[in-house]
Structure formats: structure tokens, C-alpha cells
C-alpha positions as CSV (number, residue, x, y, z in Angstrom):
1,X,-44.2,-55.2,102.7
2,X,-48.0,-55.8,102.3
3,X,-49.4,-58.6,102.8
4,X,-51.1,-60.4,99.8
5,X,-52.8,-63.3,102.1
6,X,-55.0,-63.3,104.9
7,X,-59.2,-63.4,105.0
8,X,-61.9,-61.5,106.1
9,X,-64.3,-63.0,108.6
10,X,-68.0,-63.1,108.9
11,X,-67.9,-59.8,110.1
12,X,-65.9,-58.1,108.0
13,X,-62.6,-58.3,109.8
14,X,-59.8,-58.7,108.2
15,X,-57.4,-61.1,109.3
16,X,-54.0,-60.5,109.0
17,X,-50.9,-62.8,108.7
18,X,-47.7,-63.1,111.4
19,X,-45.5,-60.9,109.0
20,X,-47.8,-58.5,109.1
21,X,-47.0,-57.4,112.5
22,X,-43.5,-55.9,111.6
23,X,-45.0,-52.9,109.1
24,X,-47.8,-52.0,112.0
25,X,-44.8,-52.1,114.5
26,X,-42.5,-49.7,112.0
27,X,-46.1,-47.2,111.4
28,X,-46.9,-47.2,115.0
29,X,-43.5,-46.6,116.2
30,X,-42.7,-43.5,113.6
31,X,-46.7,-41.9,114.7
32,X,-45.7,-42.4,119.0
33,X,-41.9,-40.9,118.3
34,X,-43.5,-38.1,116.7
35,X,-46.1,-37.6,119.9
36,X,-42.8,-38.4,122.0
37,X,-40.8,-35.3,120.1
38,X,-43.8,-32.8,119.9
39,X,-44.1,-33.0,123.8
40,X,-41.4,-30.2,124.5
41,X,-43.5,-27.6,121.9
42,X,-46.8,-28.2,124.1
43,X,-46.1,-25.5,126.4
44,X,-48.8,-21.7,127.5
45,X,-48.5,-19.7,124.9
46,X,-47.9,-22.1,121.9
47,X,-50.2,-22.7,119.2
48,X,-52.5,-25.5,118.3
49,X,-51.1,-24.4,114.6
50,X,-47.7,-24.3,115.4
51,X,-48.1,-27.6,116.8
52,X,-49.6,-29.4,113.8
53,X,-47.2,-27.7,111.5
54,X,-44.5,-28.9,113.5
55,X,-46.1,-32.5,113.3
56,X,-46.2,-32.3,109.0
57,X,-42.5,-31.6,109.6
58,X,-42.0,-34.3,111.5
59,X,-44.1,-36.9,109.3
60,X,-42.3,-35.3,105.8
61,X,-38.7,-36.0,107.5
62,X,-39.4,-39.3,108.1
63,X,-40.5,-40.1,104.4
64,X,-43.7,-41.4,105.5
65,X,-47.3,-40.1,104.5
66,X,-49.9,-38.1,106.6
67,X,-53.4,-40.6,106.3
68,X,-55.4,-37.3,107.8
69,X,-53.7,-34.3,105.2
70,X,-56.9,-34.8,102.7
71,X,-58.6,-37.1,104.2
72,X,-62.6,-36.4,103.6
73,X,-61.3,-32.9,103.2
74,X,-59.1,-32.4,106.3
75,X,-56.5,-30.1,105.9
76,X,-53.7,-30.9,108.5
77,X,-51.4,-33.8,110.0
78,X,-53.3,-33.9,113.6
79,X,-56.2,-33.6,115.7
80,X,-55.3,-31.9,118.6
81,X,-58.4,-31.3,120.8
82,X,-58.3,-29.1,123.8
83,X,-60.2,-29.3,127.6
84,X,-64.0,-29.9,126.5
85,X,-63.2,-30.8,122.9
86,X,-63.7,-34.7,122.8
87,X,-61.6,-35.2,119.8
88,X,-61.1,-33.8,115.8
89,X,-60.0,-30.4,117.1
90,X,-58.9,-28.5,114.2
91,X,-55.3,-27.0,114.6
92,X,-55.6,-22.7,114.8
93,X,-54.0,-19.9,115.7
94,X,-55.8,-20.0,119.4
95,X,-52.8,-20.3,122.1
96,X,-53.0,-22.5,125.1
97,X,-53.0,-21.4,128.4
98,X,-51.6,-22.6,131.6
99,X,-53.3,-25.7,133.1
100,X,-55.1,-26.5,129.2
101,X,-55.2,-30.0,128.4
102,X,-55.3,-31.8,125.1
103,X,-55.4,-34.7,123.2
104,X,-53.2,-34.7,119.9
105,X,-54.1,-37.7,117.4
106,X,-51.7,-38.5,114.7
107,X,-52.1,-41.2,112.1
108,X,-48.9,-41.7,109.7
109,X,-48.3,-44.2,106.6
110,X,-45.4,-46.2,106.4
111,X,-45.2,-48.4,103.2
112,X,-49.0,-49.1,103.3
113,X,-49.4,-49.2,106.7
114,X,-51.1,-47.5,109.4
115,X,-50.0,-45.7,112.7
116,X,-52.4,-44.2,114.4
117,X,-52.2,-43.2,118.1
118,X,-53.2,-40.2,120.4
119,X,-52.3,-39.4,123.5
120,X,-52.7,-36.5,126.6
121,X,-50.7,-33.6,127.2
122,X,-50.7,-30.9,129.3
123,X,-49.5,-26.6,128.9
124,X,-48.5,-25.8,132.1
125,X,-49.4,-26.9,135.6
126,X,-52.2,-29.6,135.9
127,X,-55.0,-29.1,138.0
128,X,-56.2,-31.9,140.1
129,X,-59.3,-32.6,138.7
130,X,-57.6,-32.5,135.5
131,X,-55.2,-34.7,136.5
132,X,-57.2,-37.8,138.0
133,X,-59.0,-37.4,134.2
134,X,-56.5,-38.0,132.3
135,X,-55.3,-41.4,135.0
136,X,-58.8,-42.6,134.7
137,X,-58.8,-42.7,131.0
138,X,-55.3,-44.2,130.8
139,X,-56.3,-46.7,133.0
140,X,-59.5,-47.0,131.2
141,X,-57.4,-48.0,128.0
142,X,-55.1,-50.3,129.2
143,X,-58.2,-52.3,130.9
144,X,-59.6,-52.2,127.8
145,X,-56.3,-53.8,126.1
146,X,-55.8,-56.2,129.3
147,X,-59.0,-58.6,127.9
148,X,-57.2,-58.7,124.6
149,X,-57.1,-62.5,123.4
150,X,-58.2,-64.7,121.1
151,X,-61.8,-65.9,121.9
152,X,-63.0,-62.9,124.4
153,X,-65.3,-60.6,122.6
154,X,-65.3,-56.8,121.5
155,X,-67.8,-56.7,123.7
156,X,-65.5,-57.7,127.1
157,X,-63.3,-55.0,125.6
158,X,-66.0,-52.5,125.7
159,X,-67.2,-53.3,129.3
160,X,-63.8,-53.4,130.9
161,X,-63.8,-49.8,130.0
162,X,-67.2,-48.7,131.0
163,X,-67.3,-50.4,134.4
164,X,-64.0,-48.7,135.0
165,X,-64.7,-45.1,134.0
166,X,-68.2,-45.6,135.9
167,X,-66.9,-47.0,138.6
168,X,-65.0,-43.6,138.6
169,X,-68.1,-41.6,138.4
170,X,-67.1,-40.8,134.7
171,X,-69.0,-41.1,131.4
172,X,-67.6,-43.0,128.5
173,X,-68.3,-40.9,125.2
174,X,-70.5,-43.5,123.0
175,X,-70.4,-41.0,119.8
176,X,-67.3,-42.5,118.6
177,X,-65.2,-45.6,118.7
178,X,-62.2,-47.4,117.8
179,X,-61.4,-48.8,114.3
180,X,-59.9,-51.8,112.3
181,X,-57.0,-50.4,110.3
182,X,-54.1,-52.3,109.1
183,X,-53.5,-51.5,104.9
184,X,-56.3,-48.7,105.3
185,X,-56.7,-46.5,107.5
186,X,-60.9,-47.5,108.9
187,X,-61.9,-50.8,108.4
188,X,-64.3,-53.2,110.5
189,X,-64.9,-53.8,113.5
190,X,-66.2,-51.0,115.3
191,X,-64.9,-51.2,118.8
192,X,-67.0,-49.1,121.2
193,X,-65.8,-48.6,124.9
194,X,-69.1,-50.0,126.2
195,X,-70.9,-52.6,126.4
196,X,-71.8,-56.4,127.4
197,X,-69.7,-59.1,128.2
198,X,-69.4,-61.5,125.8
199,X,-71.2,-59.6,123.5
200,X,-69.9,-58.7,119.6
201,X,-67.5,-60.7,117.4
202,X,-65.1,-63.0,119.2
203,X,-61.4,-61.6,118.5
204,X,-58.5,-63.9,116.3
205,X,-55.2,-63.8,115.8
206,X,-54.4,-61.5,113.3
207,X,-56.8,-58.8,113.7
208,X,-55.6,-55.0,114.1
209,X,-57.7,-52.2,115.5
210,X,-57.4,-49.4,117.8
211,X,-59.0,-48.7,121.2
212,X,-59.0,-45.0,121.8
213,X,-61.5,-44.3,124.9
214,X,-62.7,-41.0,125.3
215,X,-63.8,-40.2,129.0
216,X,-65.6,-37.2,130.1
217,X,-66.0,-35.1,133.7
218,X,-69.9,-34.9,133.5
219,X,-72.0,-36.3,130.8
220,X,-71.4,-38.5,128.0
221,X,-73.2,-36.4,125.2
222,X,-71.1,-34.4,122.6
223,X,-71.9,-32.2,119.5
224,X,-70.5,-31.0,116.7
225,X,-69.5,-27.7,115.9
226,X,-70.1,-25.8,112.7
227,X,-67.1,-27.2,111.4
228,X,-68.4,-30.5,110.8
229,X,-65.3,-31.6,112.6
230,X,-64.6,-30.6,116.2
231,X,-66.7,-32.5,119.0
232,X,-67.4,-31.4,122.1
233,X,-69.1,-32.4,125.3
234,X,-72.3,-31.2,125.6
235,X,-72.5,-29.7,129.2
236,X,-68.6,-28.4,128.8
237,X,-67.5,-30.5,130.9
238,X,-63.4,-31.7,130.3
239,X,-62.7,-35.0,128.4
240,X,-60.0,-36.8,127.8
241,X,-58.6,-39.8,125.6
242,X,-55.7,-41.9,124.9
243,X,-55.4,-44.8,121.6
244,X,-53.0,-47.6,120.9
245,X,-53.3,-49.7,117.8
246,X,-53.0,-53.2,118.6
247,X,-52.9,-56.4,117.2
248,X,-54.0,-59.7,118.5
249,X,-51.4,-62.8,118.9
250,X,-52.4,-66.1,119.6
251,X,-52.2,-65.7,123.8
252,X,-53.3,-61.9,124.0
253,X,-51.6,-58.6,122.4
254,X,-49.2,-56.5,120.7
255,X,-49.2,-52.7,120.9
256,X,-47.7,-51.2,118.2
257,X,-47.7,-47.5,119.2
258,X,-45.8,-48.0,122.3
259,X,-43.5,-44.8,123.1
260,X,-40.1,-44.9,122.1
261,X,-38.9,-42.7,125.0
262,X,-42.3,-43.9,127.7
263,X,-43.9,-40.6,127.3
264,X,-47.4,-42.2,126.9
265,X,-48.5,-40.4,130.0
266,X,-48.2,-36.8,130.6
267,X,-46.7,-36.6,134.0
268,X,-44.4,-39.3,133.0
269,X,-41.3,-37.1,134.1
């Protein structure tokens, strides 16, 4: 049911009410079973393609709504972004290979309300290097989420991820960010994975964002391809990311896009 209260802070936030909660829990839950049901089709020799159709099967069974299928022109029910590609891979007929990793970013509607998480999985066997990536940016995220409370800032949540990843000898990507989402699907604030302590808007109870850090190997900087979509790391180097949506309570936080089956990491099995 959507909410017809709530207000919008100085900031532009929008403040949601207590009910609220249930329909981000039923979006968030449908978009992480689908990333927990796509895992056994990641595999060398699948295709990005197949994969994403697969997905738009997935989200049509479920009588819910793709937010990306036409979004700004986008054409398909995922982002599924592979080794150096940061993130808004477009789905093709390119297959994976063995040791490929890749982030695949679904967003579904569910009665008016968004679920939007992405997560890391892996074709084949995982190199080491690869591997200690994709911890450090899970770790990275949940850090992030730990200082999740009413009166921190965005700004602790942004420097509980940087001081992390650089403490790993990583680079945090500072191209993109997370989102406010709720009854549509980008919304204030922006929540970058940097910064100062203390710094930004203070958090309430009641907001909903996501935090989706994107970490690289080597340097920070991305581009974008000719497709006006797909971002990748400048120097090649492999990146990795993971999002929840969230929602703040009145002593800390509320993930919505926890995984049904607790496949949020890769090497979970």
C-alpha cells in the first residue's frame, strides 16, 4: 500500500512512515530471490543475454514490474557488469569464461515500491586476487551499513567505506553513488562511499536509500563506453560491488534485500 503521509526534509529526503517498511521488505525480498535463483545459470560458457532474459522471466512470474526495462531508454531487466566493468553492463551475447567475475544489478516494482539490489558472482573457479576483491567490498558495504542510525551523517556512512577499502590498498569508485528510492526508483540523497565524518545530512527514521560500493584493484577513475551505459575502470583494473536497500529505524537499520536462501556472497557454499 503506498503511503499517503510522510515529509520531505531540508534536503530533499523523503521521510517515510513505519508501514512503509512492509512494501520495501516485499520489493527487496522478490529482487534478492531473484539474484538467489539466477545463481545456478552463472556458470563458463553462459551468456550475459541468457542471464538477463532469464531475470525478465523471473520478474514477469512474479507479477511485479522491471524499474530498468525502459528506463531512460534501457532495454533489459539487469545490469550485469563483468571483471573491469564497474557497473551498467549491458546484457549480450558475449559468454563468460572461467574465473570471470560479475556484478548483476536488479531493480523490481512491487505495488509501487522499489527493490533494488546487486550482488557478486563468479563463472568458474576464483582467482585469489579476485577473490579478496570481492571480501573487501562486501566488507566495505556492511561497514558502510554498520554506522546506520538516526543522528550519524551520510557522511560517516561514506568514510566507513573509504577508510576501509584504503586501508585495503583499494580505490573507492567516486563516479557513482547510492540513491534514495522508496515510491520511485532515484530520489535524494546521494550517498557516496567517501567522505568526512560527520559531514552531509544527518539520517532519520524513515528514510530509504541504497548503499552500493563499488571498489576497484588499481585506480578509482572509470569511463564510459560508446554506449553511454557501460562504465569501466580506467586502467582495466577489476572492480567489484555489492548494494542493499535499507531503511533507517529509530536505533539503526533495516535491510530489505537480505537473501532469502544467504547467497549474498559468492562463495557462500
Amino acid at each position: 500500500m503506498r503511503s499517503k503521509d510522510g515529509r520531505t526534509t531540508k534536503d530533499g529526503i523523503r521521510i517515510y512512515q513505519e508501514a512503509d517498511f512492509s512494501g520495501m521488505h516485499v520489493a527487496g525480498k522478490l529482487a534478492a530471490q531473484i539474484l538467489d535463483d539466477i545463481t545456478q545459470h552463472v556458470f563458463p560458457g553462459q551468456t550475459t543475454g541468457e542471464i538477463d532474459r532469464l531475470i525478465t522471466n523471473m520478474v514477469e512470474e512474479a507479477g511485479a514490474k522491471s524499474a530498468t526495462i525502459g528506463y531512460k531508454g534501457y532495454q533489459h531487466a539487469s545490469c550485469i557488469s563483468v571483471n573491469h566493468v564497474v557497473c551498467h553492463g549491458i546484457p549480450s551475447d558475449k559468454k563468460l569464461k572461467d574465473g570471470d567475475i560479475l556484478n548483476i544489478d536488479v531493480t523490481v516494482i512491487v505495488d509501487g515500491w522499489f527493490g533494488d539490489t546487486s550482488r557478486m558472482f563468479v563463472a568458474g573457479k576464483l582467482s585469489r586476487k579476485a577473490e579478496r576483491l570481492i571480501q573487501v567490498t562486501h566488507d566495505s558495504l556492511m561497514k558502510g551499513i554498520e554506522v546506520v542510525k538516526p543522528g550519524n551523517t551520510f557522511g560517516d556512512i561514506g568514510h566507513a567505506i573509504q577508510s576501509y577499502a584504503e586501508s585495503q590498498r583499494m580505490s573507492v569508485v567516486r563516479d557513482f553513488c547510492g540513491h534514495g528510492l522508496g515510491l520511485v526508483f532515484h530520489a535524494p540523497p546521494n550517498v557516496l562511499h567517501y567522505g568526512r565524518p560527520g559531514t552531509g545530512p544527518k539520517l532519520e527514521e524513515g528514510m530509504f536509500f541504497t548503499i552500493e560500493p563499488m571498489i576497484n584493484l588499481g585506480r578509482p577513475e572509470t569511463k564510459i563506453l560508446a554506449d553511454e551505459w557501460t562504465a569501466v575502470t580506467r586502467d582495466k583494473s577489476l572492480s567489484a560491488q555489492f548494494e542493499h536497500s535499507i531503511g533507517v529505524t529509530a536505533d539503526g537499520f533495516d535491510i530489505f534485500t537480505l537473501s532469502p536462501g544467504g547467497k549474498f556472497h559468492p562463495t557462500y557454499g
